[in-house]
N, C-alpha and C positions, 0 to 999 in steps of 0.2 A: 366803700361808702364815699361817694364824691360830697366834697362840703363846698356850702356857698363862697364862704370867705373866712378866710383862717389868716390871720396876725402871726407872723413870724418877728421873732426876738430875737436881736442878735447880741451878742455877750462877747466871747474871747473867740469868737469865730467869724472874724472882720474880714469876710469875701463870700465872690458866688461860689470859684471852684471846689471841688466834695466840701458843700457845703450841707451835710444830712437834712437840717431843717428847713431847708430854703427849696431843696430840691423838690422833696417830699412833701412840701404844701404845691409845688408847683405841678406835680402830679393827681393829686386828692382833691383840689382847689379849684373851683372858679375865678375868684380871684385872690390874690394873695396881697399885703399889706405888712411890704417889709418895717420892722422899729427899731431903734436904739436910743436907749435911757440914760441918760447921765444922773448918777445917783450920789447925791450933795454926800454923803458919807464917805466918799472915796477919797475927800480933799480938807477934809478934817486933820487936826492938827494931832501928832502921837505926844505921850507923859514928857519927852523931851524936847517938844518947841517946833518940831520941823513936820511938815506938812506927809499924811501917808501916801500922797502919791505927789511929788515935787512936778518943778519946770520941764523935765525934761522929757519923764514920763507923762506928762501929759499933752506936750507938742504934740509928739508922736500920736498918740491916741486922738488928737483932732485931728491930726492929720491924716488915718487912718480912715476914721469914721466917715472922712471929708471922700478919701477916697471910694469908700462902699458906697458912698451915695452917687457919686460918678457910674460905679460900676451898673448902678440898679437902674439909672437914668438908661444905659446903653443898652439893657433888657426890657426898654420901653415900661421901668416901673419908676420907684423911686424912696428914697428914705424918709422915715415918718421920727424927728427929733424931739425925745418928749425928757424931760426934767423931774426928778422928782424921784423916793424911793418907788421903786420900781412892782414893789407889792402894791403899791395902792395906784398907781400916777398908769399905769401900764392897764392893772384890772378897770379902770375906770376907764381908760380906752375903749379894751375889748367891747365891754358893754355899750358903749357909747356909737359903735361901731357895725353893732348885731355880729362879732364875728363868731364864729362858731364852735374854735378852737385857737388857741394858742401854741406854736412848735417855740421850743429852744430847744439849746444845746446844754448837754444838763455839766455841772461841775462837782467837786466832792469836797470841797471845804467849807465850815461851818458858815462863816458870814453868807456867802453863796446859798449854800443850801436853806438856809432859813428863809429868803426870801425867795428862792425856789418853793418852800412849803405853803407861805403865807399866800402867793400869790393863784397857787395852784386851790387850794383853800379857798380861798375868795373869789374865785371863777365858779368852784364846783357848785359852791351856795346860788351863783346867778345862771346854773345848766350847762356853763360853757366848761369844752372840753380844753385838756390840755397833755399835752405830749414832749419829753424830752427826749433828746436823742447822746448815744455817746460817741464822741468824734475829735477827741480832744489830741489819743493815741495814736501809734502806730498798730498796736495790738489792739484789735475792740476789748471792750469789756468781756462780752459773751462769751470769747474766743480763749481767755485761757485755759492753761491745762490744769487749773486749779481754782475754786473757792476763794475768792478775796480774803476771805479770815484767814486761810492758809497760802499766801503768798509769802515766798522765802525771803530771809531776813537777810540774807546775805544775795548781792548782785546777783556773782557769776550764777549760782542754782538758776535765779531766774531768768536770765539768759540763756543759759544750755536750755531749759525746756520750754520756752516759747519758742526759738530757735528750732527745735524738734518736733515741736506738739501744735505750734499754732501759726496757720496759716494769716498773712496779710492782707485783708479786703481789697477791691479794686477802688479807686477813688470814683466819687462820684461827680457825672459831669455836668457842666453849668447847663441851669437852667437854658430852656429855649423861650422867645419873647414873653415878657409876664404881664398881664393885665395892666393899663394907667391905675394910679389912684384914683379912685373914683371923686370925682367932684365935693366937697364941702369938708375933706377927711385934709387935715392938716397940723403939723405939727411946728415945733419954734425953729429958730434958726442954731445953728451953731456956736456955739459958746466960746467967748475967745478966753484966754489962759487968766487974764486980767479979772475977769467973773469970777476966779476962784482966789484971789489974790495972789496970784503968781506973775512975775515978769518973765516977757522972754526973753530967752537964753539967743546968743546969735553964736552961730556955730564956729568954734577954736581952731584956729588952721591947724592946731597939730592933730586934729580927729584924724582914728587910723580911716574913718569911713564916714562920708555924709552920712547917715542914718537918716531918710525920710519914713513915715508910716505906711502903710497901705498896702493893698493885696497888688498893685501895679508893680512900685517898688522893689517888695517883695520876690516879686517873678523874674524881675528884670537883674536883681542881686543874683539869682539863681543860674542865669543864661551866663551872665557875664563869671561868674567863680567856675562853674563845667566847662562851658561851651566856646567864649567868647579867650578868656585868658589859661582854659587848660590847667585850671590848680585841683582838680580834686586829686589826680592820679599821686601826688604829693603832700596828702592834707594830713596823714601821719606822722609824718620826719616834718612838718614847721608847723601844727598847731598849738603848740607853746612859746609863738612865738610875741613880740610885745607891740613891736612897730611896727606901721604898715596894713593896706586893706586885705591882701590877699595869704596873709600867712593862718587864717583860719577861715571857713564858710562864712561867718557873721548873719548867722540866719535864722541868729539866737530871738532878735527884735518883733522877726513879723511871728513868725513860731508861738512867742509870747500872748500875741495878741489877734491871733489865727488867723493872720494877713494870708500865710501859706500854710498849707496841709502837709502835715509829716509823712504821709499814704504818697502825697504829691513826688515830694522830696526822694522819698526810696524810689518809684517808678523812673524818676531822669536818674538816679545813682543806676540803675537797671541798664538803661537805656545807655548810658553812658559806659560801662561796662562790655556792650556789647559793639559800640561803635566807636570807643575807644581806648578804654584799657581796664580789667579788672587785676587791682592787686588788693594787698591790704589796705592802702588807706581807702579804695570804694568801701569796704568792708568797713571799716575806723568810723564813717561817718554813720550808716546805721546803726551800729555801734552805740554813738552817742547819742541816736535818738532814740536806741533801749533802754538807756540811762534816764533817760527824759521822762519816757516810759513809766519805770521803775518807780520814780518819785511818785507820779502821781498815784497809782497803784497802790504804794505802802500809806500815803495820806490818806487814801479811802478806806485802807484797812484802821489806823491807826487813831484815826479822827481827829480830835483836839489835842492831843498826848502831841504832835509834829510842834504845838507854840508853848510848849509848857518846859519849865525850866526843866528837869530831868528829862525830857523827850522820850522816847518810844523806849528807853532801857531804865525809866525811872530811875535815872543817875543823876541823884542832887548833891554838888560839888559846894564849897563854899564865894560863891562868885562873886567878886565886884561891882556895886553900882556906882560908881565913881563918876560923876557927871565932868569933872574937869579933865580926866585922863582920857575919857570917851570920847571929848572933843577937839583934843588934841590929836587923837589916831584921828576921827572925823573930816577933821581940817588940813589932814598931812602937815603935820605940827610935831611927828614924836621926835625926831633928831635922826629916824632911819631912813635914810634917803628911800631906798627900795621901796617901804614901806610911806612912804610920803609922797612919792612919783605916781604911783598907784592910784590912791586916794585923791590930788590933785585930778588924774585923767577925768575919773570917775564924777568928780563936783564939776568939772568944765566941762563936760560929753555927754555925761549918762549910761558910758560903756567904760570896760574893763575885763579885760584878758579873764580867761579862764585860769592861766599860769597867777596872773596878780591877784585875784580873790582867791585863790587858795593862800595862800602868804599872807596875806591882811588876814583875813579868818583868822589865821593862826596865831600869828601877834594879835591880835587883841583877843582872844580867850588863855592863851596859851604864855603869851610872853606879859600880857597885864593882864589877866583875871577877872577879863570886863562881863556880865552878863552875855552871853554868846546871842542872846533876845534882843539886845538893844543893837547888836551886829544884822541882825538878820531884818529888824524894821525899818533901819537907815539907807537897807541895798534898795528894799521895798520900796524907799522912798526914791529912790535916788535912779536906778537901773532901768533903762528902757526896755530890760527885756527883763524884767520881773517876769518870774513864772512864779504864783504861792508857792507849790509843791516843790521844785528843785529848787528854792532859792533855800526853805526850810528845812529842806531836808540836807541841802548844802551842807547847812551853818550846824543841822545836828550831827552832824556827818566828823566833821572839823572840830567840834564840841565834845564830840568823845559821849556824846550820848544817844546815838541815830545808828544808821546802817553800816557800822565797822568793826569788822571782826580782828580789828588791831585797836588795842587798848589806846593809846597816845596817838595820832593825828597832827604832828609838832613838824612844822616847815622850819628848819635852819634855814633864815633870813639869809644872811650871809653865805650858806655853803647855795643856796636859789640863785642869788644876786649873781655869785659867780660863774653859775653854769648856764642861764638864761639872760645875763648883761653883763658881757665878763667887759667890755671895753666902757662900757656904761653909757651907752649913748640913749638910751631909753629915760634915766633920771637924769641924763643933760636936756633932754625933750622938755619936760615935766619941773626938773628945779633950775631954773635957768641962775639963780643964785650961787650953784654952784660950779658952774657949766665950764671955770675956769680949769678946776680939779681933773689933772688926764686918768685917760685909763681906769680902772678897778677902783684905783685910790675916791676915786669920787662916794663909794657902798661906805665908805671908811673915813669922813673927815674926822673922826674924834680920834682917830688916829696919829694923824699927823700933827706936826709938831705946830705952835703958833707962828711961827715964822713961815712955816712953809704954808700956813691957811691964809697968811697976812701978803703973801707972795698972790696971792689968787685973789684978795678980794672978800675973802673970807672972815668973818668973824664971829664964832659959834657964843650962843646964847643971846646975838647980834643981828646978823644980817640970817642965821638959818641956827635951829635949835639943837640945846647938849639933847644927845640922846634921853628917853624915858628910861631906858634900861641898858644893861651893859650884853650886846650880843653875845653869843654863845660862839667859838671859833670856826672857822668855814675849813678850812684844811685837816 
């Protein structure tokens, strides 16, 4: 059935390349009528003060948005910026519009999906059709070897039999030229950070990596980590690593925000493989986008149970809501350097080590007894590569109440600090306060004696904080 004109919605899937919805109106479609909604709820302030999607994550996503509109311009189309929750501001579009149908990209968690229903809902009542696609994966939906309700609780299972059972789609490719908009159809201009009361952030020369938004970006991050500098054959032995752009993929951002396609990503791991080296870490980096996978997967089985204090094992612990301690781990304030270098990056960047958020995670559930909920809506706020699903399932992961078939989830700070910044040049990066302290000794000022912190410049509870807790031994 070819339709006159059909409104594409675009959501976390910020590009043309396998873009399902985009493509697939550009085939069925006379004309197509790319949108993207900026939806006032997303910049709403959480029960602690601090805004649900901050400065940093929101650059990015103009920036992003900024770029899909380039990309649509060069398809001889263009993007349509429209304001407003998205059930109502989007349906009154369509109709506004005569389009026929509405594609997006569909998601599985509850704020999403509701306004997935209301919207689809509100269309059906005015005859216009509407279609969602799933493209979010490496694995489709369809594709695996089991029932959503019976997706294994435990990784590795789900791994071996996707691995075995379920083949990877081909990505799909960008549209060919798409209709102008047609005359009188136009949307607002682009909202700058300051609309949402946010200032901008200007970016900290110690970023391990510019992070711009965009599906451009994106590709060109891609070219240059395979192709250009040669790190993936190596991304297994330094993906833990702290400092620096090339010691992991950083491909976490556009991913996030479906600058680029995970389908995309495995096809150059492929490609790369055969033109220049397959070991384990090719392997490593699929790998991690099973994992990616996986999150979202157990979210869709799980539903709301991923934001709920017990999580998916209904394990209600007796947690801490301690607003003072919270913001002390928040502000890299507890007196652990490791744990403070971390948190600094993360409020000055927007990124943070895969190796560093495991270790915060675990201090503040684990070493202060903080709500692991109040950890997991601060990354949300704060992370430009927010994913809901793996950042949730992170922190239930770390919380001892999610996907771990080992009871306790407990980073030794100190025995990390040692094996991942044994010289400490990572919290010399990050606490420059301390930057006098050589060597290890820096994981350790409560250690040293006052003379020798006074030798440095140092003065705890002064110029940098007594620890919140007294570490556990590293050796």
């Amino acid at each position: 059935m070819k339709f006159r004109r059909v409104v594409v919605w675009f959501r976390n899937d910020l590009r043309v390349h396998d873009n399902a919805p985009l493509f697939t109106a550009s085939q069925k479609a006379e004309e197509v009528i790319p949108v993207y909604c900026f939806d006032p709820r997303w910049f709403e302030d959480t029960e602690l003060g601090f805004p649900k999607m901050g400065s940093h994550r929101v650059k990015f996503l103009l920036e992003a948005v900024d770029n899909l509109k380039e990309s649509l311009k060069d398809l001889g189309s263009d993007l349509i910026i429209l304001k407003g929750n998205p059930e109502e501001v989007l349906r009154d579009f369509a109709i506004e519009v005569e389009s026929d149908a509405v594609y997006f990209s569909e998601e599985v968690t509850s704020e999403e999906k509701k306004v997935e229903a209301a919207l689809e809902q509100g269309l059906w009542k005015k005859g216009i059709k509407t279609e969602s696609f799933w493209q979010s994966t490496l694995f489709h939906l369809e594709d695996l070897p089991f029932p959503i309700s019976q997706v294994p609780e435990v990784f590795t299972q789900f791994r071996k039999e996707c691995e075995k059972y379920a083949a990877i789609r081909k990505t799909f490719p960008v549209p060919g030229n798409l209709q102008a908009i047609p005359n009188g159809i136009a949307g607002e201009s682009l909202p700058e950070l300051k609309a949402y009361g946010l200032e901008k952030q200007n970016s900290d020369p110690r970023t391990v990596l510019v992070f711009a938004g965009g599906e451009r970006d994106g590709l060109k991050r891609l070219q240059t980590y395979f192709w250009k500098n040669d790190c993936l054959k190596n991304y297994k032995e330094t993906r833990n690593g702290l400092l620096g752009a090339d010691y992991s993929s950083k491909f976490s951002p556009w991913l996030a925000m479906g600058c680029i396609s995970p389908r995309y990503i495995y096809e150059e791991v492929k490609k790369y493989e055969k033109e220049r080296k397959k070991n384990q870490s090719t392997y490593w980096l699929i790998f991690e986008l099973i994992w990616r996978d996986y999150f979202r997967f157990i979210a869709k089985k799980h539903g709301n149970r991923i934001f709920q204090l017990g999580g998916i094992k209904s394990n209600v612990d007796k947690w801490l809501r301690n607003e003072d301690l919270f913001w002390k781990w928040a502000n890299g304030k507890t007196g652990i350097p490791f744990v403070d270098a971390n948190m600094r990056e993360l409020n000055a960047t927007g990124f943070m080590s895969n190796r560093g958020r495991q270790n915060v995670a675990s201090f503040l559930v684990n070493d202060l007894g903080i709500d692991w909920r109040w950890g997991a809506a601060y990354f949300e706020s704060q992370l430009i590569d927010y994913d809901v699903c793996s950042n949730w399932g992170n922190w239930m992961y770390v919380a001892g109440v999610g996907n771990d078939p080992r009871e306790n989830r407990y980073f030794n700070i100190l025995r990390q600090a040692q094996q991942y910044d044994k010289k400490g040049d990572y919290v010399r990066t990050w606490i420059p306060e301390l930057q006098g302290i050589a060597g290890f000794d820096i994981h350790i000022p409560f250690e040293l004696s006052t003379k020798e912190l006074k030798s440095k410049g140092v003065n705890l509870g002064s110029s940098y904080p007594h620890p919140l807790v007294k570490m556990r031994a590293y050796t």
